[in-house]
C-alpha positions as a Markdown table, in Angstrom:
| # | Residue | x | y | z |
|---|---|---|---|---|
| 1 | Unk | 5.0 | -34.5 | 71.3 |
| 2 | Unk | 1.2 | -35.9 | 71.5 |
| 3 | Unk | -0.1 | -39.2 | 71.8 |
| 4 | Unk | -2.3 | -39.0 | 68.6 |
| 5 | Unk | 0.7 | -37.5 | 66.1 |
| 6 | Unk | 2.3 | -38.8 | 63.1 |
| 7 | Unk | 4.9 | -41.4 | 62.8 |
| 8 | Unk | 7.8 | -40.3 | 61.2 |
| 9 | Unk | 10.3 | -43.3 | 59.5 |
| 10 | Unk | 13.2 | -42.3 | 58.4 |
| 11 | Unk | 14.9 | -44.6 | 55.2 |
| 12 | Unk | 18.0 | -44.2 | 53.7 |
| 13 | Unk | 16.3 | -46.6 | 50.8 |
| 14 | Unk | 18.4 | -49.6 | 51.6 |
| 15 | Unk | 16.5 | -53.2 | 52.7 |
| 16 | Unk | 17.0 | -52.2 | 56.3 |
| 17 | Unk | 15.2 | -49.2 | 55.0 |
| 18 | Unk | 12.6 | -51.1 | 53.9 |
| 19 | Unk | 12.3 | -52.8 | 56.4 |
| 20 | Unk | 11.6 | -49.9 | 58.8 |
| 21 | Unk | 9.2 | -48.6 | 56.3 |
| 22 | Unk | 7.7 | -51.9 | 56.7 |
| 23 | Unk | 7.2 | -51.4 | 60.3 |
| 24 | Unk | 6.8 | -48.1 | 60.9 |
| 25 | Unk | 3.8 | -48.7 | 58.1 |
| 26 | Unk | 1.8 | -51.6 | 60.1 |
| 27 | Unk | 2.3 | -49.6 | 63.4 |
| 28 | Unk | 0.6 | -46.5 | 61.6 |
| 29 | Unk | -2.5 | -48.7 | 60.6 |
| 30 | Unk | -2.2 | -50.6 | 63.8 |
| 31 | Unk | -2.9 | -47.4 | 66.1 |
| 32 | Unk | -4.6 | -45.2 | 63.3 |
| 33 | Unk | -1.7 | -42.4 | 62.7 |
| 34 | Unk | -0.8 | -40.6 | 59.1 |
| 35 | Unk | 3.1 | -41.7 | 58.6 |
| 36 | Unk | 5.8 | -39.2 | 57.1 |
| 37 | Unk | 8.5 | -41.2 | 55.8 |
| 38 | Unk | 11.8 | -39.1 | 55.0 |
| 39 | Unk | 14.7 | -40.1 | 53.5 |
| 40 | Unk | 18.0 | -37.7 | 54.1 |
| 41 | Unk | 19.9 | -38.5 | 50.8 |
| 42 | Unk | 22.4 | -35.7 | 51.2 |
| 43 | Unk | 21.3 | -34.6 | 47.4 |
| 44 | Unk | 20.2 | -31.2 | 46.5 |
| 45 | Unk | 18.8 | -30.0 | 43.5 |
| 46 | Unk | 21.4 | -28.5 | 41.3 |
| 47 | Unk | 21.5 | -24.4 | 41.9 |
| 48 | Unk | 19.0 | -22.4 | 39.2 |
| 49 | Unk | 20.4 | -20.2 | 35.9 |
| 50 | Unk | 22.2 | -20.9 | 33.6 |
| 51 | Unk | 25.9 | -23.4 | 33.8 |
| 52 | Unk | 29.1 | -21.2 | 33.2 |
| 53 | Unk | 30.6 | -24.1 | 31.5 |
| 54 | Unk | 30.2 | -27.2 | 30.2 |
| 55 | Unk | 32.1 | -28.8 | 33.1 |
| 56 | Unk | 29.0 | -27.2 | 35.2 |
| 57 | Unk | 26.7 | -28.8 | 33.2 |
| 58 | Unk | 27.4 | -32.0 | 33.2 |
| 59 | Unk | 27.8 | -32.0 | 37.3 |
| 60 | Unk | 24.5 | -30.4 | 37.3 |
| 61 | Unk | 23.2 | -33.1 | 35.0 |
| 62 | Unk | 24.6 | -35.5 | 37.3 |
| 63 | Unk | 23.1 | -33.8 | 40.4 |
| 64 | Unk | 19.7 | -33.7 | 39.0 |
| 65 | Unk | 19.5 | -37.3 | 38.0 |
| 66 | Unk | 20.8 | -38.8 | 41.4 |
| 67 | Unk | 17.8 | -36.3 | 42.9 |
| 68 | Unk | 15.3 | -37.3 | 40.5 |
| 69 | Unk | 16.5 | -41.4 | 41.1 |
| 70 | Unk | 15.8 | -40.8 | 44.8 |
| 71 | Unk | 12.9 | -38.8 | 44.3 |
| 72 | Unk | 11.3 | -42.1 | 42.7 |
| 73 | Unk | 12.8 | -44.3 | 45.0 |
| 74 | Unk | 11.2 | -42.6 | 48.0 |
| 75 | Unk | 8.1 | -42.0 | 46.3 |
| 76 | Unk | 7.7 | -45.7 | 45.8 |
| 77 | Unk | 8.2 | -46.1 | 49.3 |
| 78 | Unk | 5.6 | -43.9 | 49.5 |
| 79 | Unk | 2.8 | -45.7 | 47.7 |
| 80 | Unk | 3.9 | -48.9 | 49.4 |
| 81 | Unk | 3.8 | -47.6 | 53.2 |
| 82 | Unk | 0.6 | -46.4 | 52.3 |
| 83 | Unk | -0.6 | -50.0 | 50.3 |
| 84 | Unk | -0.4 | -51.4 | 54.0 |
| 85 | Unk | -3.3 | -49.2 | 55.4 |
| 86 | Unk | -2.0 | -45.3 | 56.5 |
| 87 | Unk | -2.2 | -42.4 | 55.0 |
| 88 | Unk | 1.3 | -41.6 | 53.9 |
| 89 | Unk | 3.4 | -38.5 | 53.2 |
| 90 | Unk | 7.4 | -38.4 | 52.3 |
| 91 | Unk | 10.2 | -35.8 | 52.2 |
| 92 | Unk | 13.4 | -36.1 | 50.8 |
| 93 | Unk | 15.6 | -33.9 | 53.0 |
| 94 | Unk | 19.7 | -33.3 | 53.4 |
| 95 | Unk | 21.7 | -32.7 | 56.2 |
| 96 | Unk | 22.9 | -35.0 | 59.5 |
| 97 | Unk | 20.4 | -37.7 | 59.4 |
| 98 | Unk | 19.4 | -37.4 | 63.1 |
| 99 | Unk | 18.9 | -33.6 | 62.8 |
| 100 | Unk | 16.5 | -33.9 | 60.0 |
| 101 | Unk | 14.2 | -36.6 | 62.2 |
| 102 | Unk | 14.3 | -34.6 | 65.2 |
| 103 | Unk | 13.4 | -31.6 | 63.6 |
| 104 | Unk | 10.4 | -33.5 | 61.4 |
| 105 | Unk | 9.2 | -35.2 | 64.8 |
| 106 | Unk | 9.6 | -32.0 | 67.1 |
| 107 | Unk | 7.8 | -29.9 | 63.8 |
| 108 | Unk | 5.2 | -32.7 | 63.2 |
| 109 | Unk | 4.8 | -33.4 | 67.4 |
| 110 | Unk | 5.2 | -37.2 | 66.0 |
| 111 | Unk | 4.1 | -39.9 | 68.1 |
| 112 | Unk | 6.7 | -42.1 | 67.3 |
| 113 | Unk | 9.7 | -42.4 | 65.3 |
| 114 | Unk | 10.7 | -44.9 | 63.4 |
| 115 | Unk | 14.9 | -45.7 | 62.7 |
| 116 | Unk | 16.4 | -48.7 | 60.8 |
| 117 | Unk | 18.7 | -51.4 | 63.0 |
| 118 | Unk | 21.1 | -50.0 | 65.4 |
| 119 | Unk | 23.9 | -51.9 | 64.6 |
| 120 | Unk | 25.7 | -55.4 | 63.4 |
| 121 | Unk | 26.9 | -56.8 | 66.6 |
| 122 | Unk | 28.7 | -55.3 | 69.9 |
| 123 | Unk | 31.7 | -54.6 | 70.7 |
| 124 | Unk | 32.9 | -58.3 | 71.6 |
| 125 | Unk | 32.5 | -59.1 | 67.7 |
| 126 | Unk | 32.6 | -55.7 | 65.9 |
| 127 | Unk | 34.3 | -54.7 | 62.9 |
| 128 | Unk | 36.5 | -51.4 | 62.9 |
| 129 | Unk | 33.5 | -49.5 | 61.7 |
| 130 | Unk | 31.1 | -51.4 | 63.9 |
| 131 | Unk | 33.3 | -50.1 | 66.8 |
| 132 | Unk | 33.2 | -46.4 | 65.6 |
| 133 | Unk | 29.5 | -46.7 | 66.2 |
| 134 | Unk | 29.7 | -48.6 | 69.4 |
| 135 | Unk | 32.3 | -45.3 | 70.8 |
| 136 | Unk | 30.8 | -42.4 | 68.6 |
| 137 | Unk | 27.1 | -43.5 | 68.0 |
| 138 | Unk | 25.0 | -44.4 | 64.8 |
| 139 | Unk | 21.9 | -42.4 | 63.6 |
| 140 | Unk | 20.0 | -44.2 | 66.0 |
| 141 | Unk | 22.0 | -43.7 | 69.3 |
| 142 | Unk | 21.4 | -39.7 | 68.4 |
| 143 | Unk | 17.8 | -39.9 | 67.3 |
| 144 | Unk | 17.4 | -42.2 | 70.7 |
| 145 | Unk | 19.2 | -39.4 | 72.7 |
| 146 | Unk | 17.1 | -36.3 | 71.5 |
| 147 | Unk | 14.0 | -37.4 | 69.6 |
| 148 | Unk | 10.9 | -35.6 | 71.8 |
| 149 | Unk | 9.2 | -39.2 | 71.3 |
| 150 | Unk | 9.4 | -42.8 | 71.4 |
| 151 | Unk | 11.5 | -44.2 | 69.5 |
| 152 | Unk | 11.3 | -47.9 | 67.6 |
| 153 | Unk | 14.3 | -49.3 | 66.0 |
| 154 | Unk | 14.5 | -52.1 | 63.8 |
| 155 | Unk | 16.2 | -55.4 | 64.0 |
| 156 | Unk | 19.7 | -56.2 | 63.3 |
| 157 | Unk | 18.2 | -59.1 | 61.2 |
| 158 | Unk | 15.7 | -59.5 | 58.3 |
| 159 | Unk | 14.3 | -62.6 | 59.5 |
| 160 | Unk | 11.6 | -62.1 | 61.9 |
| 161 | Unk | 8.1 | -61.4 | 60.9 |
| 162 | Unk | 6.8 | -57.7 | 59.6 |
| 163 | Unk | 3.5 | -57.8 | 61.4 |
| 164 | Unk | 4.0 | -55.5 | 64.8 |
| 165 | Unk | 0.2 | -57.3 | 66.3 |
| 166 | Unk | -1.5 | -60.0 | 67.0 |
| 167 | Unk | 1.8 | -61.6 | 69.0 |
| 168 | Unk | 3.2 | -60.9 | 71.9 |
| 169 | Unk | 4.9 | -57.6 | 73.0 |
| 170 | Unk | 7.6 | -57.9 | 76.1 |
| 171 | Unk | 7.8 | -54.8 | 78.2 |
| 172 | Unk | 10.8 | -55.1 | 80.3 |
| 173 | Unk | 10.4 | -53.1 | 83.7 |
| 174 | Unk | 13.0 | -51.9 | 86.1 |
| 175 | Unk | 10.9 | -49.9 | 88.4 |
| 176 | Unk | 12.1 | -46.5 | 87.4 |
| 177 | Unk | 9.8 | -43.7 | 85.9 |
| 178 | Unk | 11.1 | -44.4 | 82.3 |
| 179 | Unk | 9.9 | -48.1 | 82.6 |
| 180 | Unk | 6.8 | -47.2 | 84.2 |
| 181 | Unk | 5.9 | -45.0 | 81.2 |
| 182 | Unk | 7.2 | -47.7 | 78.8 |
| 183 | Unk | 4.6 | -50.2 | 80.7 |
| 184 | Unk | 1.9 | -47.7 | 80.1 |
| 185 | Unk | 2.9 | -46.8 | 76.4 |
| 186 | Unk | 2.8 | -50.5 | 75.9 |
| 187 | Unk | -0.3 | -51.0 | 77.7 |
| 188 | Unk | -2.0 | -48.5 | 75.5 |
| 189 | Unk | -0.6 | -49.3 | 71.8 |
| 190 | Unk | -0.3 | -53.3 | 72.6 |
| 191 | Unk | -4.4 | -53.0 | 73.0 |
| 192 | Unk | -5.1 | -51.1 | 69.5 |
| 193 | Unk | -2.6 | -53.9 | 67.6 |
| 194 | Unk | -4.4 | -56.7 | 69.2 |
| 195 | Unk | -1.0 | -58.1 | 70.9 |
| 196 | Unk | -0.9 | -59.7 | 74.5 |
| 197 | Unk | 1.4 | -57.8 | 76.7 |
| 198 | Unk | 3.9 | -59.8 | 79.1 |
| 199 | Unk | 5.7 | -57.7 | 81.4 |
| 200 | Unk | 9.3 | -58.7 | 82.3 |
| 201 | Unk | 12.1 | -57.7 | 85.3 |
| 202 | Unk | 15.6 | -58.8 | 85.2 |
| 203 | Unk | 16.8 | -59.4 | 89.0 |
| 204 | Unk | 20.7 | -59.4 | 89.6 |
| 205 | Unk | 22.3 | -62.3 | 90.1 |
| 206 | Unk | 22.2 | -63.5 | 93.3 |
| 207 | Unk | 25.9 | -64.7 | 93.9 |
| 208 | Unk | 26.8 | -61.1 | 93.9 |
| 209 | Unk | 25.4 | -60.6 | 96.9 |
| 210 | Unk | 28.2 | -59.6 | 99.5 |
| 211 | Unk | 25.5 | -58.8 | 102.9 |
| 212 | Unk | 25.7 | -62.3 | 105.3 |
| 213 | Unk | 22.6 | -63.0 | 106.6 |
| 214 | Unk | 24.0 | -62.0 | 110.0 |
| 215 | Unk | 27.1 | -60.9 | 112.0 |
| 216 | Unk | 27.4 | -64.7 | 113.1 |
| 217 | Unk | 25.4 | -66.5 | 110.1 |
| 218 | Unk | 26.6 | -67.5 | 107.0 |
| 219 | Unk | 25.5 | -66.9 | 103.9 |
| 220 | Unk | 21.9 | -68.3 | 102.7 |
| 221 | Unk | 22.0 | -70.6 | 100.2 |
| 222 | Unk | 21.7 | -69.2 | 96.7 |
| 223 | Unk | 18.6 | -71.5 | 95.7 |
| 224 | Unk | 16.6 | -69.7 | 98.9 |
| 225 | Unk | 18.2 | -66.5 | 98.2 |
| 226 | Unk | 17.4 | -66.5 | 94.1 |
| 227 | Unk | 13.5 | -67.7 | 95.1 |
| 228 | Unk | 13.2 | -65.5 | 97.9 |
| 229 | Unk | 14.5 | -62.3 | 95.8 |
| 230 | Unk | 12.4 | -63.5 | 92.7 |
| 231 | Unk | 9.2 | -63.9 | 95.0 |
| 232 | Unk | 9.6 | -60.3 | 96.3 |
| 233 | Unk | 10.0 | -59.2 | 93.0 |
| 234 | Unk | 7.5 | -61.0 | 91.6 |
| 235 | Unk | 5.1 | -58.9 | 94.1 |
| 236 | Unk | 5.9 | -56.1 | 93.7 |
| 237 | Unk | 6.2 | -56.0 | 89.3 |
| 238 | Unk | 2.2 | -57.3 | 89.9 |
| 239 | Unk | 1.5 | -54.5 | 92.2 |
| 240 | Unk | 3.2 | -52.0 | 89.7 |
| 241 | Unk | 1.5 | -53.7 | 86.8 |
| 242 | Unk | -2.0 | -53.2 | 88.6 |
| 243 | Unk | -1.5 | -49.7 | 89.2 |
| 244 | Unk | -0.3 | -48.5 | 86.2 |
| 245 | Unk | -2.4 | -50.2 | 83.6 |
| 246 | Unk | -5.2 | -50.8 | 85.6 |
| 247 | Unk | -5.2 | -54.9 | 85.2 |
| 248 | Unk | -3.5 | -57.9 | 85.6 |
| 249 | Unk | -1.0 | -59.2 | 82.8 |
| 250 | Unk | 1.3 | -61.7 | 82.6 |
| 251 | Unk | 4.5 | -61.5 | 84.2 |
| 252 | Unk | 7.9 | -63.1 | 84.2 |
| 253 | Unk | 10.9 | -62.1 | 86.7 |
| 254 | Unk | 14.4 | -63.7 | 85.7 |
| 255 | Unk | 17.8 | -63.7 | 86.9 |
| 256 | Unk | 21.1 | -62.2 | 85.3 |
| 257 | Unk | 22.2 | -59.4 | 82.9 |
| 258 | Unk | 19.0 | -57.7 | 82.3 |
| 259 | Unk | 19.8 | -57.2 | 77.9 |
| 260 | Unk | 20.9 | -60.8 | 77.7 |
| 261 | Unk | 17.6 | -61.8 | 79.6 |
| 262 | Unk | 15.3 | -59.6 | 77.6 |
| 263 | Unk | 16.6 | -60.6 | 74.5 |
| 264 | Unk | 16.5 | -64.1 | 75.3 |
| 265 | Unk | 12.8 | -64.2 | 76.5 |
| 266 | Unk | 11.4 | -62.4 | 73.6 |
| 267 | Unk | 13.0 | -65.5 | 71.7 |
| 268 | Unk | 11.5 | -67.8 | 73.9 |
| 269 | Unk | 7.8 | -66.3 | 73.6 |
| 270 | Unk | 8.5 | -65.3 | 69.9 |
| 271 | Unk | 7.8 | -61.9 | 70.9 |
| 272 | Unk | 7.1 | -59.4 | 67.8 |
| 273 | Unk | 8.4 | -55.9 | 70.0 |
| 274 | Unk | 10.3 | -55.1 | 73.0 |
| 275 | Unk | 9.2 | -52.4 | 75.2 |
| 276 | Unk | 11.7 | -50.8 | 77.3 |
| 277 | Unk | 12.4 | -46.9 | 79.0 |
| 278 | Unk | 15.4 | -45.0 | 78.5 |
| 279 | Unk | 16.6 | -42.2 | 80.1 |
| 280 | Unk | 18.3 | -40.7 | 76.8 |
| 281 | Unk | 21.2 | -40.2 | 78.3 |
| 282 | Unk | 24.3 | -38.5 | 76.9 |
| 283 | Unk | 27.7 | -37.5 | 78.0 |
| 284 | Unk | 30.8 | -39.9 | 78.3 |
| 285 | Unk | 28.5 | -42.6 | 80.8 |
| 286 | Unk | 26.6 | -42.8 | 77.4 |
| 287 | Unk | 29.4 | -43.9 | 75.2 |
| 288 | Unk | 31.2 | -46.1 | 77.0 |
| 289 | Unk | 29.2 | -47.9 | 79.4 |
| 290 | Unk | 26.2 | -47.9 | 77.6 |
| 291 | Unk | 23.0 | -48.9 | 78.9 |
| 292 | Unk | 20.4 | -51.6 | 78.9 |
| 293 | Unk | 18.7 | -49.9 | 76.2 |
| 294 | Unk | 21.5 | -49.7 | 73.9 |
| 295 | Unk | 22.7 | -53.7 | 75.5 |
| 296 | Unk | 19.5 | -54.7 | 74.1 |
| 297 | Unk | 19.0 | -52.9 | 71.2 |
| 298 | Unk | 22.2 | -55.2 | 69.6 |
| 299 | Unk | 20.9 | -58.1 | 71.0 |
| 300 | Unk | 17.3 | -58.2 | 70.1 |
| 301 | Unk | 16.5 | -59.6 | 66.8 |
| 302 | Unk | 13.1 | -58.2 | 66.4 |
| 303 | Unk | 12.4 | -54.3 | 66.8 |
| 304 | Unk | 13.0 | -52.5 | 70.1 |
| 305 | Unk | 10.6 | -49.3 | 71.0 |
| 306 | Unk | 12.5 | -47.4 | 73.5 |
| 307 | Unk | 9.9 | -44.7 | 76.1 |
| 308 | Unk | 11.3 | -41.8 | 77.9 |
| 309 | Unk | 10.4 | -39.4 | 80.2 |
């Protein structure tokens, strides 16, 4: 992977599909990269020679238009990712969707990749199928998990605006390396889309501290011991913030769960991204306790571009 590659968008040609090829197009102008847009429509041409019956020749028939019908569809794609200011390229490609884009990203050395909405939901609301997801993992989770980039996935919803700049970008920050290369990605990207960068850390909840003050003390009370951790927080996210990017930027710390926090103050500052590490993890810790990433990625209702190291 290199900082000055190709983004590669995938699109199963669906309005979420779209939508990503929306995005993925204004970040390609946005930060001067070609895009590669590929579409894995499980659809092969039909096998050369001659049919051996007419039963043959209609299925090839069949094959052949539903290849030609995506052919078009991507190709129109094409032409309109590249109406909104990169130089664009497609492929239409079969196999397991998240194989394809890891291969074209790893082939390409992409800068990003681009994937359509992780989800409808969470587990508290999910359908059947929504579960499956949840437990097993959608294109997304797999492209998050082995993509050799960052990855940005779109919204659950189709109501929040297309352009990526000229708004503001929140970078949540946890103090791990992940997030510290997420701040810097964001430093670096939020600059050439003319969007103000506001970093963000989640604190716990200070009621589940269980340390007294003292063997013979009682607890502080939670206002002093909310400011007091928030203060100290506050500190050290603008010493971090000054070190890795080089300048001061807004900040904001919060308390509580750090997804519902994130999500809730990109509403609040109508935020166009979130910005956020991931370790990429896999394994059963992935699947069923998740992580803030994937937390977030449900929650947010505007695109989500997930660093790793």
């Amino acid at each position: 992977m290199t900082d000055k590659g190709p983004i590669v968008c995938a699109t199963d040609l669906s309005p979420s599909g779209a939508e990503a090829v929306e995005i993925a197009g204004r970040m390609a102008a946005a930060i001067d990269r070609p895009l590669h847009i590929v579409h894995v429509g499980g659809v092969e041409p039909p096998a050369e020679g001659e049919p051996s019956s007419e039963a043959e020749r209609v299925y090839r028939e069949r094959l052949q238009a539903r290849h030609d019908a995506a052919q078009a569809a991507l190709d129109q794609e094409r032409a309109r990712a590249e109406g909104l200011g990169p130089h664009a390229t497609a492929t239409l490609a079969s196999g397991r969707p998240w194989e394809v884009l890891v291969k074209e990203a790893e082939a390409r050395e992409a800068s990003l990749v681009v994937v359509g909405p992780h989800g409808h939901g969470g587990p508290a609301t999910s359908t059947r199928r929504d579960l499956t997801e949840w437990i097993l993992g959608s294109t997304a989770d797999r492209v998050l998990r082995h993509a050799p980039c960052p990855v940005l996935v779109g919204p659950r919803g189709e109501d929040h605006p297309h352009p990526v700049g000229g708004g503001t970008w929140l970078v949540a920050v946890d103090f791990s390396e992940p997030a510290r290369e997420a701040l810097r990605l964001a430093h670096r990207w939020a600059r050439a889309c003319d969007a103000t960068l506001v970093a963000l850390h989640v604190t716990h909840d200070p009621v589940m501290r269980l340390d007294p003050a003292g063997d013979d003390e009682p607890f502080p009370p939670l206002d002093s011991v909310a400011e007091e951790e928030a203060e100290h927080k506050r500190a050290e996210l603008a010493g971090l913030v000054k070190g890795e990017v080089g300048e001061e930027i807004d900040i904001r710390v919060v308390i509580g769960e750090p997804s519902e926090q994130i999500a809730a103050t990109a509403k609040a500052l109508d935020a166009r991204l979130i910005v956020m590490g991931t370790h990429g993890r896999t394994g059963l810790a992935h699947f069923f306790l998740g992580s803030t990433a994937e937390r977030t990625l449900r929650r947010s209702p505007v695109p989500v571009l997930c660093a790793r190291v």
